[in-house]
Backbone atoms as SQL, in Angstrom:
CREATE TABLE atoms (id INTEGER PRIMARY KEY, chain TEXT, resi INTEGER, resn TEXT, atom TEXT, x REAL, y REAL, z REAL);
INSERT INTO atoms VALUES
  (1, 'A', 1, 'UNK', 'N', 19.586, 10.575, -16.556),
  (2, 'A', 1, 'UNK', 'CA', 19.489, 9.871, -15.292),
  (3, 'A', 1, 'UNK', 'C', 18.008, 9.660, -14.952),
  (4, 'A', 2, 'UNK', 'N', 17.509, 8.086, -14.527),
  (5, 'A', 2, 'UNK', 'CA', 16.856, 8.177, -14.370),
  (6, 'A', 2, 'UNK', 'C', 16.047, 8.166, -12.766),
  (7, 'A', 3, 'UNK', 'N', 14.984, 8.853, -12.706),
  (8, 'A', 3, 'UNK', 'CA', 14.734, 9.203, -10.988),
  (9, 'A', 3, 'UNK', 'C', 13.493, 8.383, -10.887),
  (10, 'A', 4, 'UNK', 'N', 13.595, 7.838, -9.664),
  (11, 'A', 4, 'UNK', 'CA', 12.481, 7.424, -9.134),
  (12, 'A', 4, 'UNK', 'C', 11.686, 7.458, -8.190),
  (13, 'A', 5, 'UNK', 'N', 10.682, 7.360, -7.570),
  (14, 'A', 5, 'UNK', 'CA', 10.029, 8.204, -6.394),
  (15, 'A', 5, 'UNK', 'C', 10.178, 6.683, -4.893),
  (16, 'A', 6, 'UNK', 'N', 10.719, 6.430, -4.335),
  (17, 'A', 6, 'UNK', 'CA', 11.119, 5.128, -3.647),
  (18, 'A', 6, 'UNK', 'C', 9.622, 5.298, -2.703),
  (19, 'A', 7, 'UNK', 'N', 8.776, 5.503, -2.806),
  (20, 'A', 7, 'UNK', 'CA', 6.969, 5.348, -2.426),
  (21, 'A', 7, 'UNK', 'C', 6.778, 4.177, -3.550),
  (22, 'A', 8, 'UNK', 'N', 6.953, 4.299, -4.483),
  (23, 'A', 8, 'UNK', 'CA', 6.390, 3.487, -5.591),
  (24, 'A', 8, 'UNK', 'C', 7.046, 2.326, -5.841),
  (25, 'A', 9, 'UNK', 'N', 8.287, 2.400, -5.663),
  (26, 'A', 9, 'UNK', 'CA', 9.448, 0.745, -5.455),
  (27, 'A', 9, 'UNK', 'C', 8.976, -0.005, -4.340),
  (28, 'A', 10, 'UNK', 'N', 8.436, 0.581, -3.522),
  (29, 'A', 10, 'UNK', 'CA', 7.967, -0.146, -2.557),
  (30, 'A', 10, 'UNK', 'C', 6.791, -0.420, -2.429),
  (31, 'A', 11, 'UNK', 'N', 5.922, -0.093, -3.555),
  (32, 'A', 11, 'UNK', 'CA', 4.312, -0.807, -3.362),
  (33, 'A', 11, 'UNK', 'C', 3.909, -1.399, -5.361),
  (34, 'A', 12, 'UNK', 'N', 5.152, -1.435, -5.613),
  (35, 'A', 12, 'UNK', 'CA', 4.843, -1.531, -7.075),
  (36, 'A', 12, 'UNK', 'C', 4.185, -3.524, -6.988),
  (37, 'A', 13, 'UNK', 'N', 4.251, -4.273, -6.638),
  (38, 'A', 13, 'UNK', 'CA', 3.481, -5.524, -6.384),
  (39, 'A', 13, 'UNK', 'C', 2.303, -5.321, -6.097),
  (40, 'A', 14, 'UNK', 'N', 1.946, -4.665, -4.836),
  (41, 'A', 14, 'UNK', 'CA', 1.096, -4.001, -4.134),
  (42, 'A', 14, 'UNK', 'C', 0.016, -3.225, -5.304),
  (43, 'A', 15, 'UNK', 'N', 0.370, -3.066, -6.005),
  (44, 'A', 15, 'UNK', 'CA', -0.475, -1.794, -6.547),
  (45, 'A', 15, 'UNK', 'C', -1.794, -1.964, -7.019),
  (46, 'A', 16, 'UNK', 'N', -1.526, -3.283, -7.793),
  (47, 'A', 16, 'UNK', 'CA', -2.790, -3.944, -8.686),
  (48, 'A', 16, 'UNK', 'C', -3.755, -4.133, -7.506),
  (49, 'A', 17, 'UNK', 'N', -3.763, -4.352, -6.340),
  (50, 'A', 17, 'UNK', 'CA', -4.597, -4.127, -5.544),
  (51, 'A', 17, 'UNK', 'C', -5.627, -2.977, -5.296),
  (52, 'A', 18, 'UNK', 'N', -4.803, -2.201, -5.659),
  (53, 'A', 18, 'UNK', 'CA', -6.006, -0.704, -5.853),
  (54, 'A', 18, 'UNK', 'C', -6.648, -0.867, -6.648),
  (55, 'A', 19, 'UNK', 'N', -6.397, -1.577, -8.492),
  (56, 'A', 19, 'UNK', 'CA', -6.984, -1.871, -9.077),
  (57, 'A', 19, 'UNK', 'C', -8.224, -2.384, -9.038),
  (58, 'A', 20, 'UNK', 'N', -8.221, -3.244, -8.028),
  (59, 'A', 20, 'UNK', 'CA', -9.812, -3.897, -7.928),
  (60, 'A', 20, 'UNK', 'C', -10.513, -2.851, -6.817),
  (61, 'A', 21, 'UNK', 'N', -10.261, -2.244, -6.398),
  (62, 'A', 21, 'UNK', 'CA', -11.429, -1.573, -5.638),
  (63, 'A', 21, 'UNK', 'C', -12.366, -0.507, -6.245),
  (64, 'A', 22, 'UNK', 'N', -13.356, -0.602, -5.690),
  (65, 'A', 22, 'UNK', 'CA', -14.535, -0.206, -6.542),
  (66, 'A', 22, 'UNK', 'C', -14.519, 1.119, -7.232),
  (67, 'A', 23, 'UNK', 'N', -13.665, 2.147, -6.777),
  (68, 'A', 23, 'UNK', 'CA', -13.385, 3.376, -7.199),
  (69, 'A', 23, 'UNK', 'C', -12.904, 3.389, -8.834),
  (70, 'A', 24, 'UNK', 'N', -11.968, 2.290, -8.870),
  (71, 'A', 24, 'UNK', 'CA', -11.143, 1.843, -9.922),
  (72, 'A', 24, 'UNK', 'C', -12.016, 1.287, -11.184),
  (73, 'A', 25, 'UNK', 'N', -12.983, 0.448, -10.844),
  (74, 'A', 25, 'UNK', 'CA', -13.893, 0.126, -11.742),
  (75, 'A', 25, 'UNK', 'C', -14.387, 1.292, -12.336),
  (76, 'A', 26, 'UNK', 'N', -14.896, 2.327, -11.429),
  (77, 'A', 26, 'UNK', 'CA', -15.604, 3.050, -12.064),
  (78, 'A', 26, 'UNK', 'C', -14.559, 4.255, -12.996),
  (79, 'A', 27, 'UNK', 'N', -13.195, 4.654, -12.559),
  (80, 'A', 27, 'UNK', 'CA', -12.401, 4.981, -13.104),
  (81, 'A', 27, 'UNK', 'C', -12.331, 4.482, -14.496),
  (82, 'A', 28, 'UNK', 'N', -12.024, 3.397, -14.503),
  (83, 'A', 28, 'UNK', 'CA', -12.149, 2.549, -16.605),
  (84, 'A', 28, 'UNK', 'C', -12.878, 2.655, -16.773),
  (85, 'A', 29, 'UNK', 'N', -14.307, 2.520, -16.492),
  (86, 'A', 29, 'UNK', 'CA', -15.486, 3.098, -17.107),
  (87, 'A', 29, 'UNK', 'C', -15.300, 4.370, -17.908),
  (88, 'A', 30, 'UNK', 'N', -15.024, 5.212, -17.200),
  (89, 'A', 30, 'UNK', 'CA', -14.639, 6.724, -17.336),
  (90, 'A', 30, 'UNK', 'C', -13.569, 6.546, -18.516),
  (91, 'A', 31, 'UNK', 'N', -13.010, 6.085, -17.861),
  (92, 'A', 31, 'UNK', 'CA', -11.824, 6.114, -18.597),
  (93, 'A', 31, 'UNK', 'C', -11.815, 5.673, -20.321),
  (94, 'A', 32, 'UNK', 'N', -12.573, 4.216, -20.209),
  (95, 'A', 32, 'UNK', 'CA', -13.059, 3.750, -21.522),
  (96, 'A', 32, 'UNK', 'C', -14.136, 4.580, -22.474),
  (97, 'A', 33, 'UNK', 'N', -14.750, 5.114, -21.675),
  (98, 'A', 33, 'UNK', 'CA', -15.578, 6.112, -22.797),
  (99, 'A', 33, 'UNK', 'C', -14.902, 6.974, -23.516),
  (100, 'A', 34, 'UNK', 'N', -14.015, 7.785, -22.748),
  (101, 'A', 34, 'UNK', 'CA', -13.541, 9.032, -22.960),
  (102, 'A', 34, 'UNK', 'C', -12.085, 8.578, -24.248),
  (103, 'A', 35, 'UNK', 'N', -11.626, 7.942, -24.397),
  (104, 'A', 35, 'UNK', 'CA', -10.316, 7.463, -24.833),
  (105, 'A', 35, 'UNK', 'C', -10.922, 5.955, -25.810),
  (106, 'A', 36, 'UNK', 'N', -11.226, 5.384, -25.456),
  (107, 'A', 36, 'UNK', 'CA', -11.173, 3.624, -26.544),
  (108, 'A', 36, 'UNK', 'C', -12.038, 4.404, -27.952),
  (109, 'A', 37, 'UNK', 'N', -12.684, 5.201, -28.013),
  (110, 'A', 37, 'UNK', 'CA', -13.014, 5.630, -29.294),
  (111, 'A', 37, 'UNK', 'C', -11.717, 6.127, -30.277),
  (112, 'A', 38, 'UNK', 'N', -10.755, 6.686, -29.458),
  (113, 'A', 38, 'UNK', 'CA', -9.303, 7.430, -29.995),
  (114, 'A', 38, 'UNK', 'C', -8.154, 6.379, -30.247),
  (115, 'A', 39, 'UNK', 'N', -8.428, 5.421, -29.889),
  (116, 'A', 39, 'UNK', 'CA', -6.662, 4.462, -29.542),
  (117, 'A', 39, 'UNK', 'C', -7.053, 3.250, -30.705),
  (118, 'A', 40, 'UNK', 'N', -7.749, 3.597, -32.081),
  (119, 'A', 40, 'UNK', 'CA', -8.333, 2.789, -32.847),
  (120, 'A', 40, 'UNK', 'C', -6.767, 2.489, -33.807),
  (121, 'A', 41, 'UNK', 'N', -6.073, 1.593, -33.399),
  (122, 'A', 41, 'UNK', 'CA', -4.566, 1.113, -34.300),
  (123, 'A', 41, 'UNK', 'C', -3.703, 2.627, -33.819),
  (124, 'A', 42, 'UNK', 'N', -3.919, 3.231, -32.666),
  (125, 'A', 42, 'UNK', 'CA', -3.036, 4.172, -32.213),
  (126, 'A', 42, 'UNK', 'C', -1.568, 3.574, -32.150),
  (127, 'A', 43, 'UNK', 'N', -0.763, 4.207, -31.990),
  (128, 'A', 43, 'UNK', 'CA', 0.485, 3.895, -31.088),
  (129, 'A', 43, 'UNK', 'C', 0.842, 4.554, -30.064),
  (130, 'A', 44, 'UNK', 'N', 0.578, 4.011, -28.682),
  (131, 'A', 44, 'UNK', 'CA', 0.302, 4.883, -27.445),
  (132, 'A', 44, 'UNK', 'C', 1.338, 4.874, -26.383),
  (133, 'A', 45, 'UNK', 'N', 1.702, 5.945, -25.946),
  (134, 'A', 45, 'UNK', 'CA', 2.888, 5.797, -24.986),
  (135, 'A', 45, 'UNK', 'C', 2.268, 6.482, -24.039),
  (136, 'A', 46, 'UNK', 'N', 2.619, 5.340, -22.499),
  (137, 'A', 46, 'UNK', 'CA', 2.153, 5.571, -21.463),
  (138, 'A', 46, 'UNK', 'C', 2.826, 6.157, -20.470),
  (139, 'A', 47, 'UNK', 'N', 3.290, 7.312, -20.200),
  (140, 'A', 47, 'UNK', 'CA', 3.949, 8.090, -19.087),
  (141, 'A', 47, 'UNK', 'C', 3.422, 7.641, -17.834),
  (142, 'A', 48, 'UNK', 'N', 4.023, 6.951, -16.946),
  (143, 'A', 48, 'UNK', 'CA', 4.374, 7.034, -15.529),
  (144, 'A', 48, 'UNK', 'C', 3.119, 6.036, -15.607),
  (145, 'A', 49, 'UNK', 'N', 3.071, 4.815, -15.931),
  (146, 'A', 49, 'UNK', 'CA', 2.223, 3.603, -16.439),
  (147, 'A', 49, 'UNK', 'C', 1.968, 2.581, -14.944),
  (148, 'A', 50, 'UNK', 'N', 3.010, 2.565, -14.084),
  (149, 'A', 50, 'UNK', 'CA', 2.486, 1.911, -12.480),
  (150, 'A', 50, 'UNK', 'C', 2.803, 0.775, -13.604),
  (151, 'A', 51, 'UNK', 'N', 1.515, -0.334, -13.360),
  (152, 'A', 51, 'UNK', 'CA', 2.015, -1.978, -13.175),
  (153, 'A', 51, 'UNK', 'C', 1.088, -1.683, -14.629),
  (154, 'A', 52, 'UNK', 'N', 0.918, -0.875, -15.792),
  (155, 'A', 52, 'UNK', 'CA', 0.437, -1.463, -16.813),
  (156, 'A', 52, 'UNK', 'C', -1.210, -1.258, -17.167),
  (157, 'A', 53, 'UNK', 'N', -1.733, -0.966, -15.740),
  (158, 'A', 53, 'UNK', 'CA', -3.073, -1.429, -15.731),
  (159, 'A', 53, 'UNK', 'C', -4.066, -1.480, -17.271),
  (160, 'A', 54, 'UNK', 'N', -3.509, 0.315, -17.434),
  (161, 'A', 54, 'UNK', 'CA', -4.056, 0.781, -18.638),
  (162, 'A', 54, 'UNK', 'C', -3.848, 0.453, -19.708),
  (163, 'A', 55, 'UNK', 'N', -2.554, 0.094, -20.143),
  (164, 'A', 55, 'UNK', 'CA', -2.023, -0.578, -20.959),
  (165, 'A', 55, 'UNK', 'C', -2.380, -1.758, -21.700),
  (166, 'A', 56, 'UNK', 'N', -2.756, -2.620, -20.728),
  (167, 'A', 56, 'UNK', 'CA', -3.625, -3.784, -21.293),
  (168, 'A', 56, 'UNK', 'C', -4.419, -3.424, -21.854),
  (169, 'A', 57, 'UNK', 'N', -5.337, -2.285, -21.076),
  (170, 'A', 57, 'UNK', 'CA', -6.669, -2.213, -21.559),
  (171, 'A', 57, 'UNK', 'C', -6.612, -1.343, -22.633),
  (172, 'A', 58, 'UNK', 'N', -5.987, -0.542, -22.996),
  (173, 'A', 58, 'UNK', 'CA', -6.103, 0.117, -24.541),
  (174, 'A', 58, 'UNK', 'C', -5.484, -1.098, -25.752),
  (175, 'A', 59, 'UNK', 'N', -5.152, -1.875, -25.384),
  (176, 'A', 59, 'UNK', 'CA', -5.030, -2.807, -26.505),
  (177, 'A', 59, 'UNK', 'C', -6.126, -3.711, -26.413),
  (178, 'A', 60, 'UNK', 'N', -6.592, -4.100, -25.733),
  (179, 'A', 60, 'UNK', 'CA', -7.915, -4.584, -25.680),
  (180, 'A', 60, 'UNK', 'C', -8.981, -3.501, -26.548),
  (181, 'A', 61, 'UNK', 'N', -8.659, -2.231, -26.044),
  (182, 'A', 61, 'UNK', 'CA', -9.668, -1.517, -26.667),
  (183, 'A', 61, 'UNK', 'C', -9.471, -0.931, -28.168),
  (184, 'A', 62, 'UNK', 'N', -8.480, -1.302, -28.545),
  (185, 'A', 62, 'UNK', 'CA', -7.680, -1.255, -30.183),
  (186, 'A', 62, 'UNK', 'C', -7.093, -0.713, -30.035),
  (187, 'A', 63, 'UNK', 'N', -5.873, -0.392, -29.468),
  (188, 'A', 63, 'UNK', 'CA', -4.626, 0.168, -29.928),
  (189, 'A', 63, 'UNK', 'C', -3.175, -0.621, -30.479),
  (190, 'A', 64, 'UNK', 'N', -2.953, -0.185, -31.321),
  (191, 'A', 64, 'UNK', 'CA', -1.873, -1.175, -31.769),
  (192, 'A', 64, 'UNK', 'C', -0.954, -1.604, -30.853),
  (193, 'A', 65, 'UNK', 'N', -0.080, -0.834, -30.428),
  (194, 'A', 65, 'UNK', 'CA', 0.784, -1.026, -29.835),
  (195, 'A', 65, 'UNK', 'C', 1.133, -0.004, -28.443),
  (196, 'A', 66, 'UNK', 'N', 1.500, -0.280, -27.129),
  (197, 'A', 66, 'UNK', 'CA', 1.895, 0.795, -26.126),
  (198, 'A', 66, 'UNK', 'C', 3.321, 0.903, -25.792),
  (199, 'A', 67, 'UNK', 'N', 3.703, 1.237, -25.676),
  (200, 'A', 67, 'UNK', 'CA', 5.214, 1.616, -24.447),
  (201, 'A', 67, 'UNK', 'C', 4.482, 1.846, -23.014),
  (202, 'A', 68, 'UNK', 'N', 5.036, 1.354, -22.423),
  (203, 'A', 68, 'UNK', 'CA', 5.170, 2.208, -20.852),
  (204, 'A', 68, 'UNK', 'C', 6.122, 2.126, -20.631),
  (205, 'A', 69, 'UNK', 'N', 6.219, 3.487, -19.610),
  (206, 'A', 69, 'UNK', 'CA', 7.633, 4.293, -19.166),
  (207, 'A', 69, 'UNK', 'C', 6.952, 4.242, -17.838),
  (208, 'A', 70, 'UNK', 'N', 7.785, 4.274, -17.133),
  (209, 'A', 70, 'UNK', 'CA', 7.650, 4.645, -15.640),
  (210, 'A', 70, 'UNK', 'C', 8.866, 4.790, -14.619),
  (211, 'A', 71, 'UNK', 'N', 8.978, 5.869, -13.990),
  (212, 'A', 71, 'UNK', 'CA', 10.623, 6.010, -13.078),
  (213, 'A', 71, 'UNK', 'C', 10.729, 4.994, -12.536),
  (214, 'A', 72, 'UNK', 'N', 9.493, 4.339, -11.661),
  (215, 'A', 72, 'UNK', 'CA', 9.860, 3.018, -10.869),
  (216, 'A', 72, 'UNK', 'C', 10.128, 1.814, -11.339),
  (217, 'A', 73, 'UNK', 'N', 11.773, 1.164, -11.368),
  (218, 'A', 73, 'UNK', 'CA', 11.844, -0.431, -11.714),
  (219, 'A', 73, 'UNK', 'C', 10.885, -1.150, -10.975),
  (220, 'A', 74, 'UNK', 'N', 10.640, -1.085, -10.063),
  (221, 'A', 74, 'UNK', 'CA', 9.760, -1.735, -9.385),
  (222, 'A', 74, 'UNK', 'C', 8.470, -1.784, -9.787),
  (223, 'A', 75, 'UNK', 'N', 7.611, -0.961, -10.143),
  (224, 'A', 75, 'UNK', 'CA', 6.437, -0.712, -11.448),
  (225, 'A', 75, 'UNK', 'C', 6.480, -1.395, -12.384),
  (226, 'A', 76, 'UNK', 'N', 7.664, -1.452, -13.378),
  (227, 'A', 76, 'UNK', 'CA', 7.854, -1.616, -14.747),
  (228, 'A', 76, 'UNK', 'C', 8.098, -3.140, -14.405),
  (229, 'A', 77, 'UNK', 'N', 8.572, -3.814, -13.157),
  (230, 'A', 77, 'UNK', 'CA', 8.752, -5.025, -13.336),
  (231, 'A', 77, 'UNK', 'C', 6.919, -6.162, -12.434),
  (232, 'A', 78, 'UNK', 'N', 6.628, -5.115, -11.962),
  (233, 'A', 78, 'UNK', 'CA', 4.750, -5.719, -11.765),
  (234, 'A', 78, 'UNK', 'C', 4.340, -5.300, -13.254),
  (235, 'A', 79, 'UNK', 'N', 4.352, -4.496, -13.948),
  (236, 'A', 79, 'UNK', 'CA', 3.598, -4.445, -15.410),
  (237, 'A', 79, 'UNK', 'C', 4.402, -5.493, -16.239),
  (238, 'A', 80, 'UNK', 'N', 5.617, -6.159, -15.973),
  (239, 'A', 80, 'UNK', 'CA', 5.587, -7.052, -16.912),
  (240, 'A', 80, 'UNK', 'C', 5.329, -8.700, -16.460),
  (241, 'A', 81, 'UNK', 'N', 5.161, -8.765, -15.307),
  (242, 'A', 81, 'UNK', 'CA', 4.801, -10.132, -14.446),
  (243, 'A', 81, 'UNK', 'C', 3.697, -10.254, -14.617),
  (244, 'A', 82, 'UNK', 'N', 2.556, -8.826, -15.074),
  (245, 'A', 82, 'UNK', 'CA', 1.152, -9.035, -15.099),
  (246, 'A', 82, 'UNK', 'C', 1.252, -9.388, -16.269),
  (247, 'A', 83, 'UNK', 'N', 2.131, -8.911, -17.754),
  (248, 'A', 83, 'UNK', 'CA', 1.838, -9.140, -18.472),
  (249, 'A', 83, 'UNK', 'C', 1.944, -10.619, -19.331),
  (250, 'A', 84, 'UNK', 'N', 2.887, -11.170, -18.352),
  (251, 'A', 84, 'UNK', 'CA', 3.045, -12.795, -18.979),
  (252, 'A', 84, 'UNK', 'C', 1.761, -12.829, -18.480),
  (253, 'A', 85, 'UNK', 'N', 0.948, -13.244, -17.936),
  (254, 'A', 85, 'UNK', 'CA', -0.118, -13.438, -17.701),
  (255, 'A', 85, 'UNK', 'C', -0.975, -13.315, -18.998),
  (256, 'A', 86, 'UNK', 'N', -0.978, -12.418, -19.763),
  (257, 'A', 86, 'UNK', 'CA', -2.151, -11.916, -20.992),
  (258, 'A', 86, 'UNK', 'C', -1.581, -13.122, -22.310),
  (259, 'A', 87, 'UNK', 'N', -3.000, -13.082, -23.052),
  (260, 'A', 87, 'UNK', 'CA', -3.041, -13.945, -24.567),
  (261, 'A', 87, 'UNK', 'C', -1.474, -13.443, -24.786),
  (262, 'A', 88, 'UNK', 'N', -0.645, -14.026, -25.492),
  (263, 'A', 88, 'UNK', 'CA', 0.656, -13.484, -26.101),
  (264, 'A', 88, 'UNK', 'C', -0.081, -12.484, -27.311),
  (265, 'A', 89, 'UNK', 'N', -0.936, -12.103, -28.144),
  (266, 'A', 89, 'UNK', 'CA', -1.249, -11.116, -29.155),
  (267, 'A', 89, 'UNK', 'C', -1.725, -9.907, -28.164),
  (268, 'A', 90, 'UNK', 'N', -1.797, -9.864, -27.196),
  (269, 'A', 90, 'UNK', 'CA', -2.253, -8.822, -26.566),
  (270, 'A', 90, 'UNK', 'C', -0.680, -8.236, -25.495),
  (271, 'A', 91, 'UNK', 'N', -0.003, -9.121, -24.893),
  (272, 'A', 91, 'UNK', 'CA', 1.284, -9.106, -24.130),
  (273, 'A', 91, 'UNK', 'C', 2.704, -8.603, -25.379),
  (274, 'A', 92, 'UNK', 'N', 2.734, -8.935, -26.580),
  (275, 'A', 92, 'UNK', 'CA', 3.491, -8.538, -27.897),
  (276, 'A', 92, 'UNK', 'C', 3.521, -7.157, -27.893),
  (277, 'A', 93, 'UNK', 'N', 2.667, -6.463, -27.850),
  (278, 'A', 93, 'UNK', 'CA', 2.047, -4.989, -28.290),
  (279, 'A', 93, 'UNK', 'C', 2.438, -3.945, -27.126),
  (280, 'A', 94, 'UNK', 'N', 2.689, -4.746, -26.463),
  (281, 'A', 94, 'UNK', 'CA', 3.260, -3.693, -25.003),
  (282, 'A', 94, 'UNK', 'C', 4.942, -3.433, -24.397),
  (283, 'A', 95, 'UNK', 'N', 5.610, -2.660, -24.655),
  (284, 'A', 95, 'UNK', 'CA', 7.274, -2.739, -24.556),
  (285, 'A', 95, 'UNK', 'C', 6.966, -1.708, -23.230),
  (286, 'A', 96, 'UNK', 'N', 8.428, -2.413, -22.734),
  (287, 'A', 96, 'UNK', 'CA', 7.856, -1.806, -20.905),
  (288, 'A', 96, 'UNK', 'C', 9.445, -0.987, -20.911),
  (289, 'A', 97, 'UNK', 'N', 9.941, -0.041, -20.569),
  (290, 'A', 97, 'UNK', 'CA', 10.642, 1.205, -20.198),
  (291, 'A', 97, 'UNK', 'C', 10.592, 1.413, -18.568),
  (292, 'A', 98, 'UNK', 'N', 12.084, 1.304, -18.110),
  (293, 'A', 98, 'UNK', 'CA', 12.054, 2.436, -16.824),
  (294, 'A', 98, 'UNK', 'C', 12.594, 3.715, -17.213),
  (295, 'A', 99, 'UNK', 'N', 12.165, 4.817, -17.171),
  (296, 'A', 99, 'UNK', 'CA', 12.460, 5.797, -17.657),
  (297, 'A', 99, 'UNK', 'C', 11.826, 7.172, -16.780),
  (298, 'A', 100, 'UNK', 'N', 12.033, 8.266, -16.860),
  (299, 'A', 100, 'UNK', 'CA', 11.686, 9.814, -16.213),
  (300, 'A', 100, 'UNK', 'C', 11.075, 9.979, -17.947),
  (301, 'A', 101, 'UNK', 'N', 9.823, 10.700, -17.322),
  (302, 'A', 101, 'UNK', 'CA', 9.314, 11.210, -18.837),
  (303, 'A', 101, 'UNK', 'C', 10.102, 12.805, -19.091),
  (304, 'A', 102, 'UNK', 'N', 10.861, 13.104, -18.054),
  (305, 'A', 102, 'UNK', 'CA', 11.289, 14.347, -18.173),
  (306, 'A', 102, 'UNK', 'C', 12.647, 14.808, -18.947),
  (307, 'A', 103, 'UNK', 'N', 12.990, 13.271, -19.214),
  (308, 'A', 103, 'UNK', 'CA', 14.710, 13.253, -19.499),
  (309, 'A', 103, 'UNK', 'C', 14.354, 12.095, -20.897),
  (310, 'A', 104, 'UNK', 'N', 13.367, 11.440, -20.938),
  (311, 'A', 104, 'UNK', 'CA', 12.896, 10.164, -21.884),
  (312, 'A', 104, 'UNK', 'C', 13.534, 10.635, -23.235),
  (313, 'A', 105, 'UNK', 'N', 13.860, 11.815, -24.088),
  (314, 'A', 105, 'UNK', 'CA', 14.175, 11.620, -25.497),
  (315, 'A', 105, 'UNK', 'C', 13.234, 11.238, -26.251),
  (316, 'A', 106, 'UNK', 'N', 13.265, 10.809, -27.524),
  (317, 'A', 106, 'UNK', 'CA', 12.788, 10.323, -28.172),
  (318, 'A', 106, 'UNK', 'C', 12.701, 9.037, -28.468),
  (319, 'A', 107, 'UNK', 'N', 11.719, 8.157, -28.061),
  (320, 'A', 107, 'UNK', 'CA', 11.289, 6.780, -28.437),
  (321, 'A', 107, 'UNK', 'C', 10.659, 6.433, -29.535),
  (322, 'A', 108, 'UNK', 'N', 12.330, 5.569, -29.920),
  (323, 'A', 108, 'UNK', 'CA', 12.005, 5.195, -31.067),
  (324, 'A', 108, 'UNK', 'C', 10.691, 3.966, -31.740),
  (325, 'A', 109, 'UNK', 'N', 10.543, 4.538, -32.596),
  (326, 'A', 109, 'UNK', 'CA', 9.175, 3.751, -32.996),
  (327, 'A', 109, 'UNK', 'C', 8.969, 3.124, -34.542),
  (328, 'A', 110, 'UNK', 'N', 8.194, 2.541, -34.936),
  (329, 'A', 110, 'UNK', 'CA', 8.058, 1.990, -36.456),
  (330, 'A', 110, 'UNK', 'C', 8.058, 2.712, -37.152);
């Protein structure tokens, strides 16, 4: 069964908005140092992923391919509205999941 936190169904549109504020920039910064050296043709699964943000960006930063999982439909359906948006070789590489990482099983993979 999957659970979801109804805070997050209700700002999952909303969210990418945090994205741009300046805190956030400096967050991927951080974020890109510490990790884009590691995700070189990785296969990366993203627990509790919101609208994707990251997601994009580790395939940008070489990772083969991501999953995101996230309890909120509402999440999982802003991470894939953002993702028509991207080149299709970069939008391919990303499979979107509503899911509890607590109950998730095993995702199957190549």
């Amino acid at each position: 069964m999957t659970t979801s936190e109804p805070q997050y169904d209700a700002i999952g549109e909303k969210y990418k908005v945090i994205k741009q504020l300046p805190t956030a920039v400096a967050e991927k910064s951080k974020v890109h140092a510490a990790i884009a050296p590691l995700v070189k043709d990785a296969r990366v699964l993203d627990l509790a992923c919101g609208t994707g943000f990251f997601s994009r960006l580790l395939i940008e930063w070489g990772a083969a391919s991501v999953v995101d999982v996230d309890p909120s439909p509402a999440m999982i359906e802003a991470a894939e509205r953002e993702a028509q948006c991207l080149d299709p070789s970069i939008a391919s590489c990303i499979e979107f999941r509503v899911g509890d990482a607590a109950t998730l099983g095993k995702i199957d993979g190549e």
